[in-house]
PALUMLUM-231833 format. One record per residue: residue in one letter; x, y, z of N, C-alpha, C in turn. Coordinates in pm, whole numbers, plus 50000, padded with zeros to 5 digits. Example, Ala and Ser with C-alpha at 12.3 -4.5 7.8 and 13.67 -1.06 7.14 Angstrom:
A513194943150780512304955050780513204967050780 S512854977550708513674989450714512905000350787 
***
This chain:
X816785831353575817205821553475816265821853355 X814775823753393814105824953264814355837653170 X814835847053234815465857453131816475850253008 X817645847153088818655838553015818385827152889 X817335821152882816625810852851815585818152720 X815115823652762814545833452629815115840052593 X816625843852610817165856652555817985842852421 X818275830052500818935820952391818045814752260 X816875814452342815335807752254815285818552165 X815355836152173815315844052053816395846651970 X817485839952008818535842151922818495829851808 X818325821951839818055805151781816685809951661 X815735813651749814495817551638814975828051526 X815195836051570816115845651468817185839451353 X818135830351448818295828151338817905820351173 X816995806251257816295801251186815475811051073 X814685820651126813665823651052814575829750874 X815685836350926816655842550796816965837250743 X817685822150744817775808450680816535809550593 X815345802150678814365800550595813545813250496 X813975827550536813975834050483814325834650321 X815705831350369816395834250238815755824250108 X815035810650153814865804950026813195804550018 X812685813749992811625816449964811135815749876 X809855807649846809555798349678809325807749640 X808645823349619808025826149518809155838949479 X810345841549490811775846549416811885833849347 X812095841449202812455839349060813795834149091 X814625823549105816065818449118816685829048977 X818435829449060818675838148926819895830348891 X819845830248729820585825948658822095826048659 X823385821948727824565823648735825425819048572 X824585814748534825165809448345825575819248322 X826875813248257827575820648184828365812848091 X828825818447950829595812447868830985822847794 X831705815647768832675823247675833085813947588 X832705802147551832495799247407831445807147334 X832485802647207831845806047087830975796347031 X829595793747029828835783846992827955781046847 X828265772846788827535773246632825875777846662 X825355775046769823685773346804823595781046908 X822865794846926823275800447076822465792247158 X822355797647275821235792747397819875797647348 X818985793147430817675798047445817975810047571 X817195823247511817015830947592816815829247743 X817655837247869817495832847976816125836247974 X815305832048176814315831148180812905833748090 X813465826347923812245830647835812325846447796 X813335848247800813675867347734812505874147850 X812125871747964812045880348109810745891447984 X811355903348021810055911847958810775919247791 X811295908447789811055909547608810585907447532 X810115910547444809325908747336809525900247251 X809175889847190809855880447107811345881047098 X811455877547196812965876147269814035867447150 X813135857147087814435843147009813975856646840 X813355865946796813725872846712812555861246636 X811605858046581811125847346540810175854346450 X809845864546510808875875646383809605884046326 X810245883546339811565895046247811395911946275 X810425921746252810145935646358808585932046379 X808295926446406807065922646467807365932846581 X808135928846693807955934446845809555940846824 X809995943846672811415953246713811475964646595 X811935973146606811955988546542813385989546494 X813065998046345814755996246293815176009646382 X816596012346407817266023646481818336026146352 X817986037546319819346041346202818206036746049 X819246035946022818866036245820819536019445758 X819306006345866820335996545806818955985845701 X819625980245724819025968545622818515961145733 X817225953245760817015943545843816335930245782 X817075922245817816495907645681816515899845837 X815555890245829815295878745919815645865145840 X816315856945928817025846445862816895836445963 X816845820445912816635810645978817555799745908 X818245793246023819185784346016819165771846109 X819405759745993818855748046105817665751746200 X816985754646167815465759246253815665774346358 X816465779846352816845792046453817035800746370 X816255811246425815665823946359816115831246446 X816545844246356817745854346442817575865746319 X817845879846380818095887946261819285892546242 X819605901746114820475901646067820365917246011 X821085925246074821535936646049822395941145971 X822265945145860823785949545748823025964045703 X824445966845590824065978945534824055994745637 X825015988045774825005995845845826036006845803 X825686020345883826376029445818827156039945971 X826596032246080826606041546225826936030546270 X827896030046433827786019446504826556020846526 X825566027146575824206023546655822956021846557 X823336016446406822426011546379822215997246387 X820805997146391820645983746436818695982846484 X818565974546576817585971646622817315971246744 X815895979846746815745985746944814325981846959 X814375980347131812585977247165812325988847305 X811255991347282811005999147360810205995747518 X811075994847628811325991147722810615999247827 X809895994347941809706005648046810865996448185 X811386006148258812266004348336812046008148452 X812116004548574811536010448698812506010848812 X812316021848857813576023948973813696018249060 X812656009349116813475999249216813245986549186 X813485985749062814195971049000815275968748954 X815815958148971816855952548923817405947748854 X818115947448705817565944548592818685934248512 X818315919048475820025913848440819625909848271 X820775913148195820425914148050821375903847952 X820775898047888821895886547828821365886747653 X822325880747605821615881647446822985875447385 X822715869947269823915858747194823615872447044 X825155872246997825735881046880826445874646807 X826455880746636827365874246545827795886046484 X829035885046422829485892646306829555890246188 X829455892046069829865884545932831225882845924 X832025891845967833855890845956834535891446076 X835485889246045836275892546205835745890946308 X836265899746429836315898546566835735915046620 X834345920246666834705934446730833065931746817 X833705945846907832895947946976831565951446996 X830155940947070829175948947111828625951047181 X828175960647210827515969147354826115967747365 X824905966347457823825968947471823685983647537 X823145990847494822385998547550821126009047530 X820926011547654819586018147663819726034347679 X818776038647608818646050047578817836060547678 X818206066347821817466069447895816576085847873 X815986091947951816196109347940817296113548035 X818426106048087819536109648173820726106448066 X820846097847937821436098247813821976084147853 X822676079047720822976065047707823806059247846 X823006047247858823096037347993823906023747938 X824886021147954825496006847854825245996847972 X824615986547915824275974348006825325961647996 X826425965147896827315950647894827435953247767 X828645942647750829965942547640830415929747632 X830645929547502831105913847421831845913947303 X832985906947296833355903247143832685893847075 X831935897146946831425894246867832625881646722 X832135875646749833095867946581832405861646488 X832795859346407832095852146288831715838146268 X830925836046247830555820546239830325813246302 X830165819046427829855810346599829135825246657 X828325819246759827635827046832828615835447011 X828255846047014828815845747145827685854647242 X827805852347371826775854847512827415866247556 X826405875247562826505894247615826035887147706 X826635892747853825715890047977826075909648043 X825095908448105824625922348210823575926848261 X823745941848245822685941548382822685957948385 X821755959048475821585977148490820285980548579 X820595991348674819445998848740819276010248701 X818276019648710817886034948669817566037648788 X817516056648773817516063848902815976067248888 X815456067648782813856070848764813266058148711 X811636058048708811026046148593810736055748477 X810776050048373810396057948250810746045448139 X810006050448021810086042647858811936046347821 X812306033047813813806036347741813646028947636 X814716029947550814706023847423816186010247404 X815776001847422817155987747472817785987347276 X818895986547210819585983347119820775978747137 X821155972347042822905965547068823325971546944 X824615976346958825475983646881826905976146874 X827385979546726829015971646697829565981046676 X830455981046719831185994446735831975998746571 X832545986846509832635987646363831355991046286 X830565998246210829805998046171829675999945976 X830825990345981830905982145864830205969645859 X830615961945977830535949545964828425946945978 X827665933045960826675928445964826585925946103 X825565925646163825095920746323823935914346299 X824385900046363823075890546370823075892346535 X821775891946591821225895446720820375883246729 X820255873746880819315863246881819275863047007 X818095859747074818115849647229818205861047327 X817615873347277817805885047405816485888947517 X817295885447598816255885747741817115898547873 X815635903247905816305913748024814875908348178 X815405903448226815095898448370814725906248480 X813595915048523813595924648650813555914048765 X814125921448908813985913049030813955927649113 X813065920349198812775930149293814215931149362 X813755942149497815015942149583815505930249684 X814165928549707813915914149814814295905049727 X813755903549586814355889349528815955888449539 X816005902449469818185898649455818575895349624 X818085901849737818915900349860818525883849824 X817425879549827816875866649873818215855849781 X818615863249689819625852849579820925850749674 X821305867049696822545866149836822735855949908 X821445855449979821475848750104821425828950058 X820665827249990820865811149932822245812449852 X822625817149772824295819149786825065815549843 X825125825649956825805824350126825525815450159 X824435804750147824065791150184824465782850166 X824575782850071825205772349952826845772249962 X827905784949932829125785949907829975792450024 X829115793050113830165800250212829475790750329 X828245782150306828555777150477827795763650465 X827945757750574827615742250600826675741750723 X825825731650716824825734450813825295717050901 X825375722351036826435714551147825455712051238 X825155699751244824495692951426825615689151514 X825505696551603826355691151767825345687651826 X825835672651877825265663651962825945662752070 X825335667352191826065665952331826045659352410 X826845648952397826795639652535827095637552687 X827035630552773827855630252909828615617152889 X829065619152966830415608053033829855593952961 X828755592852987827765579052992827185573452830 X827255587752731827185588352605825945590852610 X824935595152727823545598552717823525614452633 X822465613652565821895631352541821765637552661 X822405653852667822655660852725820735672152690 X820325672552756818935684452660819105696352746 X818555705252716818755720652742819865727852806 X821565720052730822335726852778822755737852662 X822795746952742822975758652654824615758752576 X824975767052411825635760952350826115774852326 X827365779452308827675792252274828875785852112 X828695788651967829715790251918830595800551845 X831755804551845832145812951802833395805651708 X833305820051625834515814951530835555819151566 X836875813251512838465816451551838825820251419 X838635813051297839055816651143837995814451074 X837545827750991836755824950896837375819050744 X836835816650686837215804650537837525815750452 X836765825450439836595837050336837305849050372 X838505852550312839515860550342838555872850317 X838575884050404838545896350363839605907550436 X840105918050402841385923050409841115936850331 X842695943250464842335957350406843885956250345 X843825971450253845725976350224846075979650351 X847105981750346848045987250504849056002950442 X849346007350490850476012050430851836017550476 X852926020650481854286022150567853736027150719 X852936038850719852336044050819852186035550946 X851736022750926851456015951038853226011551115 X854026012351086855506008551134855716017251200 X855026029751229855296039551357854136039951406 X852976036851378851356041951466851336028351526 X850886031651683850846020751725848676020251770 X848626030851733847206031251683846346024851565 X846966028751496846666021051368847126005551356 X848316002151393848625989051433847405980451542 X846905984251636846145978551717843955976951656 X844285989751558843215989651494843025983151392 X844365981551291844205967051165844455955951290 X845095950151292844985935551387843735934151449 X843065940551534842135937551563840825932051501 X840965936551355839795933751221840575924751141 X841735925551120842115919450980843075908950970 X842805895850888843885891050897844415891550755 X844345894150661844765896850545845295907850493 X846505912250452846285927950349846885925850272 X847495936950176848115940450051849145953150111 X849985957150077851065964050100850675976849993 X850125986750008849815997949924850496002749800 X851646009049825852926010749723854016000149734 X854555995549906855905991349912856405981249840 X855595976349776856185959549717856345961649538 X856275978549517855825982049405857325985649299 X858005986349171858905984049136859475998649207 X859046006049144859176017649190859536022649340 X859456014549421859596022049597860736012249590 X861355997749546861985992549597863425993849499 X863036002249400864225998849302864446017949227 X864306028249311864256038049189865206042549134 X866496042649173868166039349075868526027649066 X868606023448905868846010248875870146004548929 X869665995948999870855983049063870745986549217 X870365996949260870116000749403868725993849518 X868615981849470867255978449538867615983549664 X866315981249746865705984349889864485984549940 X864545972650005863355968650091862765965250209 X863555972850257863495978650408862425982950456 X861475987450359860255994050434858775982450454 X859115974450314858545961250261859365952650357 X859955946850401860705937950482859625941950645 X859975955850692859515956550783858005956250795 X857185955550682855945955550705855655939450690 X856195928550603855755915550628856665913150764 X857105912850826857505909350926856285913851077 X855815925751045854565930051133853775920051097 X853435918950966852165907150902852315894650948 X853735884750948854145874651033853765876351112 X854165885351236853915884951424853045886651447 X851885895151356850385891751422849095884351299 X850295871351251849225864251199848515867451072 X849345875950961847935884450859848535881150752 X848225871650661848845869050556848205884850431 X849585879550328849825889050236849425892250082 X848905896949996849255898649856850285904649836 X850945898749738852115902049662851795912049560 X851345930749593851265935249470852505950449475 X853355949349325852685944149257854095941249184 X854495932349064855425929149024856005936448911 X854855935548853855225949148730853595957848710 X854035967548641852555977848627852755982048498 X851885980448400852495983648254851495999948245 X851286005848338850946018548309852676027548324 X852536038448208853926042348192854136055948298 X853316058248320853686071048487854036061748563 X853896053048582854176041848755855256029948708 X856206035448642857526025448673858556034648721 X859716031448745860996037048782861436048648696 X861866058948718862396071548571863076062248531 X864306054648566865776054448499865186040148385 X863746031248431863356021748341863016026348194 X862126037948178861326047048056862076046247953 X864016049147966864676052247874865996045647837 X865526029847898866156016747843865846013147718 X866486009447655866776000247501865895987547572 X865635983147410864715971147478865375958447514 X866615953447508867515943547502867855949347683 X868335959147727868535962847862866925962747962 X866065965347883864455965947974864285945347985 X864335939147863864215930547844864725924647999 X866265925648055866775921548107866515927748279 X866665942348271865675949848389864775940248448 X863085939248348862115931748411862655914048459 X863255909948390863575897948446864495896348580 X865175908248597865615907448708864925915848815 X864015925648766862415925748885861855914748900 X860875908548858860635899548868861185886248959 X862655884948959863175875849043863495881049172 X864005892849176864255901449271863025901849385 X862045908649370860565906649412859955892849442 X860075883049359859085872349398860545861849486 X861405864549448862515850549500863055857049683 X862525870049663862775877949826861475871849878 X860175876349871859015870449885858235854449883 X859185848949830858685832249807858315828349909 X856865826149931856355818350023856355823550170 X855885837850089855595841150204854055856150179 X854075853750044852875855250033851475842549914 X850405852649914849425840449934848925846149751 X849305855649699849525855349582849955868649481 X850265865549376851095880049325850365885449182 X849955901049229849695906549075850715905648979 X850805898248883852435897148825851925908348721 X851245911648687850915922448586849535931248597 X849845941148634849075951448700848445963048571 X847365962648531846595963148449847135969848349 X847375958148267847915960048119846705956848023 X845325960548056844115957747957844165974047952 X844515983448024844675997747991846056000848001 X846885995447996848046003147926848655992647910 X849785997747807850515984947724852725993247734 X852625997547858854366003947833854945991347808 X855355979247833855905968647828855795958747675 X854835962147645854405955847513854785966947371 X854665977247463854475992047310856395989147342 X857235986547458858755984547439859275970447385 X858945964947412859065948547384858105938147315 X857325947447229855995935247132855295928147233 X854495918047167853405915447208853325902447358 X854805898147284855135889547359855285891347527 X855395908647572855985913047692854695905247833 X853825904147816852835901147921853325882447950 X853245873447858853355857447864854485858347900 X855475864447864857135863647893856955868248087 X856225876748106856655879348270856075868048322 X854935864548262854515851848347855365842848332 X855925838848251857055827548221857965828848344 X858315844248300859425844748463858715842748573 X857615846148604856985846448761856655830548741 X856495822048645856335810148710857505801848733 X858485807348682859845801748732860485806048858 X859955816648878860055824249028859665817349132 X858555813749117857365810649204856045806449183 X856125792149105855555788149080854365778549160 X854865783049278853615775049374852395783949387 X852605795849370851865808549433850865810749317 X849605815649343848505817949204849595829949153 X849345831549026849475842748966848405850148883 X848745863348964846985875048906847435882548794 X846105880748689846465897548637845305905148718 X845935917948737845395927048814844305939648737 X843095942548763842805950248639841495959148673 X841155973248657840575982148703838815979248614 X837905983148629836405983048539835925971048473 X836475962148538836085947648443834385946448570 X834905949048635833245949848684832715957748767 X832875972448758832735986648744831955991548648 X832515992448531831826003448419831395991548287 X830435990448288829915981848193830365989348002 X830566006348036831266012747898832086011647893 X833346003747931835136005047949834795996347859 X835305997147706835675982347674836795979347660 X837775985447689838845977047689839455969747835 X838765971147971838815957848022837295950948041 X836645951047911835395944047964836055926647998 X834435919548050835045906848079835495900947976 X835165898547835835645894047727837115895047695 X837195906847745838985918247688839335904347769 X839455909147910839975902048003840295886547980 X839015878947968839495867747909840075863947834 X840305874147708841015871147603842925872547612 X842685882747731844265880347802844635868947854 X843415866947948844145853748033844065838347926 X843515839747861843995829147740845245827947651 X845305843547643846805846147537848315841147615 X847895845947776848975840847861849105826447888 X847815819347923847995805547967848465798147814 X848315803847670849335799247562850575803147558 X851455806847688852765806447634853035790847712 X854125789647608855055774247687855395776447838 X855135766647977856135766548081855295774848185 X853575784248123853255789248237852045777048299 X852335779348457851175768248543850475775448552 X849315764648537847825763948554847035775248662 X847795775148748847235783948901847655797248823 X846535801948719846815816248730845345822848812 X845245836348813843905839448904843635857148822 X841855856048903841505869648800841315880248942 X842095888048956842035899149027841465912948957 X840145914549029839915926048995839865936449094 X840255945849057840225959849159838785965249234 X838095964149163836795973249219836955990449266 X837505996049182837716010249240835846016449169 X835296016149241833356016949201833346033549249 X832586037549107831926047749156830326050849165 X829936042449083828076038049194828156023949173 X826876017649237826776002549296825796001849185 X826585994249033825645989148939825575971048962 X825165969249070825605958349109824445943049037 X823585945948958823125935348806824525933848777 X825275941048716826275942048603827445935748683 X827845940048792829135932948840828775922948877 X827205918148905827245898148931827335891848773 X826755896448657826415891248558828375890248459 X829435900948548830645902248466831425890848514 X830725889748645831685876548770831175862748702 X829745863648697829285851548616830415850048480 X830465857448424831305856548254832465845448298 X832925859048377834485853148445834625840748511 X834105840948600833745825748653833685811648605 X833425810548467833205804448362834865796848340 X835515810448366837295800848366837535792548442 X836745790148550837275781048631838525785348758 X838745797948706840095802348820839525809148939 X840855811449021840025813749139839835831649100 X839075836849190838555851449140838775857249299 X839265871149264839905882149392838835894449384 X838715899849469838175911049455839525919649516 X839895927649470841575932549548841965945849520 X841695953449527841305968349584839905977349607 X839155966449630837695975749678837955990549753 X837096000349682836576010049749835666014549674 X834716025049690834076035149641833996049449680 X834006055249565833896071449540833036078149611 X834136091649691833316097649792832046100949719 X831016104149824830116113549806828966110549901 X827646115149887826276111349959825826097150006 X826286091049867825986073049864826736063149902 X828036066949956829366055449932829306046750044 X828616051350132828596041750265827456031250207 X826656036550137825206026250096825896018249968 X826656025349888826916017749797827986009149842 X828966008649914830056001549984828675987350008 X828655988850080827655978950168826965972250054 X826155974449941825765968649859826585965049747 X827715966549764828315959949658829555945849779 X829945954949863830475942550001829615930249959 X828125931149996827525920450023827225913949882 X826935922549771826875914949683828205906949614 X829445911149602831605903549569830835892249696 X830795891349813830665878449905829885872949871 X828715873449820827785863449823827905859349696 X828855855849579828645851049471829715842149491 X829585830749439830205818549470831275813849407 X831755828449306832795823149200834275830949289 X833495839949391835075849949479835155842749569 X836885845249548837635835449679838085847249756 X837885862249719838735867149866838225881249820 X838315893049930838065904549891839155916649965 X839615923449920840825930750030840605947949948 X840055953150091839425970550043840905977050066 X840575986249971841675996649941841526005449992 X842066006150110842066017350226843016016650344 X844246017650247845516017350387845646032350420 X845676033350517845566046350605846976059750602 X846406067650555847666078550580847366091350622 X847766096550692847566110150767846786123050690 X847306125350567846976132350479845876126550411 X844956118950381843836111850365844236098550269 X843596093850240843686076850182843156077950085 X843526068549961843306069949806841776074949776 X840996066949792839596071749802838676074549842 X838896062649962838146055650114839256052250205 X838756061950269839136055950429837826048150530 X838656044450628837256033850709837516041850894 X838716049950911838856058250973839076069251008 X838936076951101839866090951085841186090551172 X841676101051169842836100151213843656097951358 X842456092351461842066088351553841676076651589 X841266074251489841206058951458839886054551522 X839056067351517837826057251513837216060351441 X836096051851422835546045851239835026055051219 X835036054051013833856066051024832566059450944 X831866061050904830796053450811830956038750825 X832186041250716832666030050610832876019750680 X834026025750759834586012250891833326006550925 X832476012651008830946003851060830445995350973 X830406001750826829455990550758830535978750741 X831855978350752832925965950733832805959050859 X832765966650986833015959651102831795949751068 X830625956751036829395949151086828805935250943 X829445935750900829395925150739830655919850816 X831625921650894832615912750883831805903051000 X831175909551128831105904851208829555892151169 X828675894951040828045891351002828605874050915 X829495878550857830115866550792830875852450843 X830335855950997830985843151086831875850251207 X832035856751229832505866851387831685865251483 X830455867251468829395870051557828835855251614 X829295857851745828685846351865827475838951799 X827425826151823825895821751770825385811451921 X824755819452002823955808652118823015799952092 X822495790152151821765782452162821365770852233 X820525760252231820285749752348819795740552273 X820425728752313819995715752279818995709152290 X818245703452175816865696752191816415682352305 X815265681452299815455674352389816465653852324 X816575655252227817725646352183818975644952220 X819445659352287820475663452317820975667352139 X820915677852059821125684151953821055695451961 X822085703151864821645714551828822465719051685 X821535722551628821785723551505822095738051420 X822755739851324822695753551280823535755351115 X823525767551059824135766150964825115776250986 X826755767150967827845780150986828595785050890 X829065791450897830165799050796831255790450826 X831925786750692833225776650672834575780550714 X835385778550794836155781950883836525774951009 X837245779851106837575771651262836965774851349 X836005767351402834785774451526835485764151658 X834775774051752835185772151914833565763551955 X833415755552043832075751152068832445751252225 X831215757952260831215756752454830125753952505 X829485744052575828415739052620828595744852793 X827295747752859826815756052985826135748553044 X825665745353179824515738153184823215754553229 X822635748353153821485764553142820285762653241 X820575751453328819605751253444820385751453550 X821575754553590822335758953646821895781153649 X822175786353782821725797853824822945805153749 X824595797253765825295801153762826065798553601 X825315793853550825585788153410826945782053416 X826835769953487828405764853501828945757253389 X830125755153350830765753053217830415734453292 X830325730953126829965718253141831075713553027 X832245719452956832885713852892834005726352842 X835555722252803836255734952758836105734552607 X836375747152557836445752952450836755737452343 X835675733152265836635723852151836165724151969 X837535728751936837755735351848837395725051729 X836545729151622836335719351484836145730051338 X836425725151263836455728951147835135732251069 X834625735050995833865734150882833945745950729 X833555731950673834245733050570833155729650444 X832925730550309831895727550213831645710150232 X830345707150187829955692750196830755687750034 X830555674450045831135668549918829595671649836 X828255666749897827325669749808825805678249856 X825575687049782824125697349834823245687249882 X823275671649841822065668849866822505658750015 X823765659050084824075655450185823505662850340 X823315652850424822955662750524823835668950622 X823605672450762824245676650827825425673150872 X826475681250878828055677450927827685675151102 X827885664251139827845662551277828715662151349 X828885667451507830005667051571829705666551708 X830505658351757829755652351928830985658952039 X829915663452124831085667852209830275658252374 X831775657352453831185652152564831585659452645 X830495658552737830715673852827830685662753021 X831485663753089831575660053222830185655253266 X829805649653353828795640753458828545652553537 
***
């Protein structure tokens, strides 16, 4: 019995110590601010512009170097001093500081921009000996300030050279409030884990009583979870409707997916007026019988290779009428019976629907999808918004500036949502917390919804560090990897072989899934009769033992409780009493 008894006493210590681990005073807390107003006054530089050099611009090139041939005048307004770049003749003139960067740091970069005219784009970046590194992207406007947020790691340490560039290089650039933040490796995990503290779990005392309502002390406590709070999910794809391998291997991990192609205009409609969804029918019906709710993707795709042939070479008065009857077709078959729909599948890189039907074509489908189905979130769906910090046309700004243009048409609801893909080809993972921060800022709920990464040497390490970093930020409500299985290999990532047992990838998912609230948590009650812990938000099982018993005899059945976020951080423990037999 004393084996038994210390094997529960080191599981309990263990876990405590990672808890207290994670909030360790001397990590730098990291900044989740973010803005997408436009502000007459920017912010004060995060953490004091970190290792910048007169970060608020207050000496004018004191601690900054002209880059290019522009004009540099220092200017002060209402007491805020900022410079002012004109006379530019290059996008990349402007103003640079010369930076040392180190390879196993972590690096998050923010800075407030103006334009003299209009509306355009600017980029930070650093100048490596591996060649230009872009740390983040912003629309710039006139007469109000706006917040670059990002981030960036290097593969070597060495002197780089940090500048922000407008991609017009007509227009003036005022630059103010720029700070770049290093964190160790231990600091960023250490941010994870108080994260995960904070937004994914609640810290729960079970108090065990007997018959008599006395404290129960050193009965041993086993809990496990039944539903975790935090959806994660793979694609599926037709394949599984004959493998009864693959069928026994998603169910067993997943309760969530996405339907790969079948729900796509194209598989269900490719001679106009001929729908068929027979293959889509039979796969939510598998998803029903073993419990796995669905995304709805995708409704329309405004990339012009991926619609129907016979759609391409409609008049726009007949397309007009086409998409509205996709649209109903798809979501009024589907109503409520999935948990939400890409209604527009990344139209920040292609525009077939808009280049046929003006500008209006994106607000108009939402119009229809909220008349469709208006209970259900509606996503736009969209590739590098927090991937490639050089894409600018879905940086987070682009992006927002869509989901604003849409929530101004008449008649669309509120529940729209930001789905991003994650198709990653390294783990710049500063930059995808600092793009989630941007985004986050809307207030909507946020998807992570086709994760994978690009084969090669790193993808199992980079999988895993970017997994843990989409979960532990408090603005994602769900994550679903893009890896439905097909004989001939899988889009980018697979998590099996064709045998179906794991390869890499699968392990590092099994073992983060089993990490996120799967995994048994033992323990024994104080002598109060307590036991306390912090769980992941979801439906847990609680089973009390008596642990001075040889035979560890059950002292109570399985009883099932919830947990769920507190109303306030500064509340204490969720308590829950179980009474266990005389």
């Amino acid at each position: 019995m004393t084996g038994v008894a210390n094997a529960s006493y080191g599981i309990v210590l263990l876990i405590l110590v990672a808890w207290l681990a994670g909030f360790g005073a001397e990590a730098l807390p990291y900044d989740y601010t973010a803005t997408t107003e436009c502000l007459s006054v920017p912010h004060k530089p995060q953490y004091n512009g970190g290792i910048i050099r007169d970060p608020e611009l207050n000496h004018g090139l004191k601690e900054w170097s002209k880059f290019g041939s522009p004009d540099i005048k220092h200017r002060s307004v209402d007491g805020n001093s900022f410079i002012v770049v004109e006379g530019r003749n290059r996008s990349h003139d402007s103003v640079w500081q010369k930076i040392y960067l180190e390879k196993d740091k972590l690096y998050t970069f923010s800075a407030w921009v103006q334009v003299n005219e209009g509306e355009h784009l600017v980029r930070a970046t650093f100048n490596t000996s591996s060649g230009l590194r872009h740390a983040g992207i912003t629309t710039a406007r006139s007469k109000c300030w706006s917040m670059m947020k990002g981030g960036i790691t290097v593969d070597t340490s060495e002197d780089t050279h940090l500048y922000l560039e407008a991609t017009n290089a007509s227009v003036q650039l005022w630059i103010d409030s720029v700070s770049l933040q290093p964190f160790t490796r231990e600091e960023w995990e250490s941010h994870q884990v108080q994260s995960v503290e904070k937004a994914r779990k609640t810290r729960v005392r079970i108090a065990v009583l007997d018959s008599q309502k006395r404290p129960v002390r050193n009965a041993s406590i086993t809990i496990q979870a039944k539903a975790t709070g935090f959806p994660l999910g793979c694609a599926m794809s037709k394949n599984i409707l004959t493998n009864t391998a693959y069928q026994n291997w998603f169910k067993s991990r997943f309760r969530l997916t996405v339907f790969e192609n079948e729900m796509k205009w194209y598989s269900n409609e490719a001679a106009q007026g001929r729908e068929d969804y027979s293959v889509a029918d039979a796969m939510m019906k598998f998803a029903r019988q073993n419990s796995i709710s669905v995304r709805g993707h995708n409704v329309l795709w405004d990339d012009p290779n991926m619609q129907p042939r016979w759609v391409k070479s409609l008049p726009a008065a007949a397309l007009w009428k086409a998409v509205w009857n996709r649209v109903n077709s798809v979501m009024g078959r589907y109503k409520g019976q999935v948990i939400g729909w890409d209604v527009m599948n990344e139209n920040l890189h292609f525009s077939f629907f808009e280049g046929k039907l003006g500008q209006d074509a994106s607000g108009s489908a939402y119009q229809f999808a909220t008349a469709a189905d208006g209970r259900t979130t509606l996503f736009l769906n969209e590739y590098n918004t927090i991937e490639e910090p050089g894409d600018s046309m879905s940086s987070p700004a682009k992006y927002i500036q869509k989901i604003r243009a849409i929530q101004a048409y008449k008649g669309i609801h509120k529940n729209l949502g930001i789905g991003l893909e994650g198709h990653f080809r390294v783990a710049n993972i500063p930059y995808t917390r600092s793009a989630i921060d941007t985004l986050g800022s809307l207030g909507l709920p946020i998807w992570i919804t086709e994760l994978d990464v690009q084969g090669g040497p790193n993808q199992v390490r980079y999988l895993e560090q970017i997994l843990t970093e989409v979960h532990s930020h408090p603005r994602v409500n769900g994550i679903v990897l893009w890896a439905g299985w097909r004989p001939e290999g899988c889009y980018r990532m697979c998590l099996t072989d064709n045998n179906f047992r794991n390869l890499p990838t699968g392990d590092v998912v099994d073992r983060l899934h089993r990490q996120w609230g799967w995994m048994p948590l033992n323990g024994m009650t104080d002598s109060e009769g307590f036991f306390e812990a912090s769980l992941f938000h979801g439906t847990c099982s609680v089973k009390v033992m008596d642990a001075s018993d040889e035979l560890m005899q059950s002292l109570s059945d399985d009883q099932v409780f919830e947990v769920g976020p507190t109303e306030s951080e500064e509340s204490g423990p969720v308590e829950i009493v179980t009474t266990v037999s005389s």
